[in-house]
C-alpha positions in Angstrom: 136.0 142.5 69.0 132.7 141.0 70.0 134.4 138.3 72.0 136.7 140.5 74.3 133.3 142.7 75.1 131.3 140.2 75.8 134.3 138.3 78.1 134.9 141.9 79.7 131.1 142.1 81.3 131.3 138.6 82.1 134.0 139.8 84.7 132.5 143.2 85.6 129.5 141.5 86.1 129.0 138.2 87.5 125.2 138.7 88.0 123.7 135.1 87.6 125.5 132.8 90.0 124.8 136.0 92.9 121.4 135.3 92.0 121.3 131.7 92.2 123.2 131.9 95.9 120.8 134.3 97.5 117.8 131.9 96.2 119.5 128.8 98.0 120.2 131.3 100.8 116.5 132.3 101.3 115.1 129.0 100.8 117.7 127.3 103.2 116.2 130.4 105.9 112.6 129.7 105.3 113.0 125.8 106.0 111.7 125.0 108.9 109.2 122.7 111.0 105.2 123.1 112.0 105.0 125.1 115.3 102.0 123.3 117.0 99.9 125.8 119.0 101.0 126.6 122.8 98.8 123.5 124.5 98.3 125.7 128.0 96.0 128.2 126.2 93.8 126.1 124.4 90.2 126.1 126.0 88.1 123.6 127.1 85.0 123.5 125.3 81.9 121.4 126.2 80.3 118.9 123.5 77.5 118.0 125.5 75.4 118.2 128.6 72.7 116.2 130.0 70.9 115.6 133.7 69.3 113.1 135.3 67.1 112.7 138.4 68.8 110.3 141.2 66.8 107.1 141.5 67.8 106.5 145.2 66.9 110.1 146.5 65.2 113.2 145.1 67.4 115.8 146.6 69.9 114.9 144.3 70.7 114.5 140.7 73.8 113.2 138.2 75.3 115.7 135.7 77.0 113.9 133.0 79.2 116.7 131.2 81.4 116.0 128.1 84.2 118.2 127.3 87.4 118.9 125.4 90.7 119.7 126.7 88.7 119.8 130.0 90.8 118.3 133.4 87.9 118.5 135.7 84.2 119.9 135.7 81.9 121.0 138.1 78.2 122.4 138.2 76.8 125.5 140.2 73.4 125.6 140.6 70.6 127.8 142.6 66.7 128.1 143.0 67.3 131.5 141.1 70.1 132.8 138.5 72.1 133.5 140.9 73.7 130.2 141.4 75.1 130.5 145.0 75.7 126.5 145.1 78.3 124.6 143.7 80.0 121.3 143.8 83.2 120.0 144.0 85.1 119.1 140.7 85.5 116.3 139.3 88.0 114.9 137.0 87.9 113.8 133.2 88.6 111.1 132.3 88.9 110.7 128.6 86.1 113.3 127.4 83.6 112.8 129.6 83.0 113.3 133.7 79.3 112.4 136.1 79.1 115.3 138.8 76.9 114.5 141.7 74.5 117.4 142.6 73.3 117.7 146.3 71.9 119.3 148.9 68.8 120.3 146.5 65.3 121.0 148.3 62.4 118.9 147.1 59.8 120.0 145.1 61.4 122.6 144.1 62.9 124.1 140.6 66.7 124.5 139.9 68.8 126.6 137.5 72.1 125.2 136.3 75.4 125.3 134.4 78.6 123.3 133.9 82.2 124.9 134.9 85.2 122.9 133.0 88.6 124.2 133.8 92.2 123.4 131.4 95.4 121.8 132.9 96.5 125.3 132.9 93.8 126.5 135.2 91.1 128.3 131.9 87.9 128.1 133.1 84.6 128.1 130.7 81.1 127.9 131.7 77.7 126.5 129.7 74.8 127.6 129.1 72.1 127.7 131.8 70.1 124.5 131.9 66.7 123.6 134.7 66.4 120.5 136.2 63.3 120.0 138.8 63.3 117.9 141.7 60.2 115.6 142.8 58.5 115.5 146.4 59.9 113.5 149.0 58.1 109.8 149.5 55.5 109.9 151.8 56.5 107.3 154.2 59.8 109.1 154.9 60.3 109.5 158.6 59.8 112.9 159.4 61.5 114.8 162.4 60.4 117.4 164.4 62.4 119.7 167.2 60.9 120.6 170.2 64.5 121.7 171.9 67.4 123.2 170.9 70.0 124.2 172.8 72.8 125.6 170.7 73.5 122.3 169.0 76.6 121.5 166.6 77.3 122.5 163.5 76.7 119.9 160.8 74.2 117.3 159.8 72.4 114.1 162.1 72.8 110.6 161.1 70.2 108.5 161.6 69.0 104.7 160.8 65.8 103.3 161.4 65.1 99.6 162.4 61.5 100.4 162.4 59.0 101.3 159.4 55.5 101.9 159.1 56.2 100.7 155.0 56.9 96.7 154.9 60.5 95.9 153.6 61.0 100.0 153.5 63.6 101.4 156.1 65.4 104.5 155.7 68.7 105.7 156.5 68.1 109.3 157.0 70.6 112.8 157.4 69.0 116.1 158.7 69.9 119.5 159.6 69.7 121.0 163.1 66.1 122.4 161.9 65.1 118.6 161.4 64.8 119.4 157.6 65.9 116.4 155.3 68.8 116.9 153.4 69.4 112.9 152.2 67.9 109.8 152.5 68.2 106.4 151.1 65.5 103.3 151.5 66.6 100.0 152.4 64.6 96.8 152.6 65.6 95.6 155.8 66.5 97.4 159.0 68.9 100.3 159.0 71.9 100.2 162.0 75.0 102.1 162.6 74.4 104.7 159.7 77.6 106.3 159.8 79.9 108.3 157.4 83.5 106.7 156.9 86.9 109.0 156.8 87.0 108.0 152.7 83.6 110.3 152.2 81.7 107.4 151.8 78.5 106.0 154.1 78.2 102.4 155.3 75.5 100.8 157.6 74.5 97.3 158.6 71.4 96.3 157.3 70.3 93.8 154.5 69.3 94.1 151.0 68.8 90.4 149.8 67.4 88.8 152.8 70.9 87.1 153.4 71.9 88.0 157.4 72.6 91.3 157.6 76.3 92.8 157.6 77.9 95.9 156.0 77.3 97.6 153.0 79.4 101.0 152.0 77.5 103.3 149.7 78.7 106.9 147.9 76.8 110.0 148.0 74.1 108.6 145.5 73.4 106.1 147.3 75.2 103.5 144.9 76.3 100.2 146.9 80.4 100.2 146.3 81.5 96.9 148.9 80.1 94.6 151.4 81.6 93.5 154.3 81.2 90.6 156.5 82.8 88.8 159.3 85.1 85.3 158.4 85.2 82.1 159.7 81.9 81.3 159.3 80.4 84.4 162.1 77.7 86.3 162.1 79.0 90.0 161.4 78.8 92.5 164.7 76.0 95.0 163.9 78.9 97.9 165.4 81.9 100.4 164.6 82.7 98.9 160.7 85.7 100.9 160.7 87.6 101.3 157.1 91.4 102.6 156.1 93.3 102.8 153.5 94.7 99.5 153.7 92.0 97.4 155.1 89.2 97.2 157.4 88.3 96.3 160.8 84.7 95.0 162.0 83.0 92.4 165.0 82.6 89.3 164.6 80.0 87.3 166.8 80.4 84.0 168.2 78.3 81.2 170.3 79.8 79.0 172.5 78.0 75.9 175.0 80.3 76.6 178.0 79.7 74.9 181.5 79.3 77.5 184.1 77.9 75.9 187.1 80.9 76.4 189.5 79.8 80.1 188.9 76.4 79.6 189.7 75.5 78.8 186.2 73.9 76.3 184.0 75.8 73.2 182.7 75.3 74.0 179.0 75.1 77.8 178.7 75.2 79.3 175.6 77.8 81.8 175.0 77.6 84.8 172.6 81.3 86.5 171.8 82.2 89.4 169.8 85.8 88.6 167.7 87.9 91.4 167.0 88.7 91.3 163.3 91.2 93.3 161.6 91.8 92.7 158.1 94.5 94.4 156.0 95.6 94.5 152.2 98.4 91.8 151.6 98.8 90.3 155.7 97.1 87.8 156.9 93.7 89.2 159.0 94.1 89.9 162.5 91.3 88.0 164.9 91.4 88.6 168.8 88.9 86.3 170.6 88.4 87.1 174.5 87.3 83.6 175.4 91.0 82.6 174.3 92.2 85.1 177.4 89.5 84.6 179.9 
């Protein structure tokens, strides 16, 4: 009699293999892998800050800014909190990114604070942070207007082959007000100052006391190439032009030539500026007038 009752709620009911499915059930549903967090709304957050004065001109100073999950940086800055300047950004590489401050006054006190911005455009900004510039040197050229007449927008190139200072000549910018707004010294004469479609500067002068040719600098005032003419020429002081792919400059050449069916001496000496083109990968381009004339 036990038996058949016992037998008769094994069939009425079957509770412990239910139970054992729903537990595989349930553990089969709540199987599952790590979600990592959504990358694009992580924010950049800055691990440290520092700033330094520029050793090639006091108007300007180098803002090295570490950060995480940062793709580029940037620094506003301004004489009061307000900040009304800023610069452009600049990527990161890795953690870490230098921003070059300009167009700072001299002598003069500065508030400012690092902007980093995410891949997905989330911006963050530091704390406030000072940084004082000095006084401008005192044998920088100084220029004064005594005429204007509704001059350009912009900023005035100039290079001085001159100097009151021994081995001290300036390549100089101003505004239309003849405020300065960059320099940088040189030790030998400054010619054909000029600002190259790459955003970088370039001028002939000499730095070494080798013959003077081209040197490109950045915005700091760091040297980034030289250039000089080939075969042995002395390099044009004129027009370096530079492009993507190469660069074209003068050469100069001097040639004994006989010119006395012209009126001429017998052993004149000839000087000849050389065309040079040179490009990335070809052969350089040379065009010589005396071949043509």
């Amino acid at each position: 009699m036990s038996k058949r009752k016992t037998a008769s709620r094994a069939r009425r009911f079957p509770i412990l293999p239910v139970a054992l499915g729903m537990s595989a059930f349930i553990l089969a549903a709540c199987s599952h892998s790590p979600v990592d967090p959504d990358g694009s709304a992580i924010l950049p957050t800055f691990t440290k800050l520092s700033v330094n004065g520029n050793a090639h001109n006091v108007l300007s100073a180098i803002v090295t800014v570490h950060a995480r999950n940062a793709a580029a940086v940037a620094v506003e800055f301004g004489s009061d909190s307000l900040f009304k300047q800023d610069t452009p950004f600049v990527s990161v590489h890795g953690d870490s990114a230098r921003v070059s401050v300009l167009g700072m006054e001299a002598s003069r006190s500065y508030t400012m604070r690092a902007v980093a911005i995410s891949a997905s455009g989330h911006q963050i900004r530091s704390a406030p942070f000072s940084f004082s510039t000095q006084k401008l040197p005192d044998d920088l050229p100084r220029v004064s207007v005594v005429a204007r007449q509704s001059p350009a927008a912009g900023f005035v190139m100039l290079g001085f082959a001159t100097s009151e200072s021994a081995n001290k000549y300036y390549a100089l910018i101003i505004d239309n007000d003849g405020n300065t707004v960059w320099y940088r010294v040189f030790p030998g004469a400054v010619v054909d100052f000029q600002k190259q479609t790459n955003g970088n500067y370039t001028a002939f002068t000499s730095i070494d006391g080798s013959p003077p040719h081209f040197y490109e600098f950045d915005a700091l005032g760091n040297l980034t190439r030289e250039f000089r003419a080939s075969n042995g020429s002395d390099t044009g002081p004129h027009e370096l032009r530079l492009f993507d792919d190469g660069y074209c400059l003068f050469g100069i050449q001097f040639h004994e030539m006989n010119l006395s069916e012209f009126g001429g001496a017998q052993n004149a000496r000839i000087r000849c500026t050389v065309v040079e083109y040179h490009r990335s990968g070809a052969q350089a381009l040379l065009w010589n007038p005396l071949e043509h004339f």
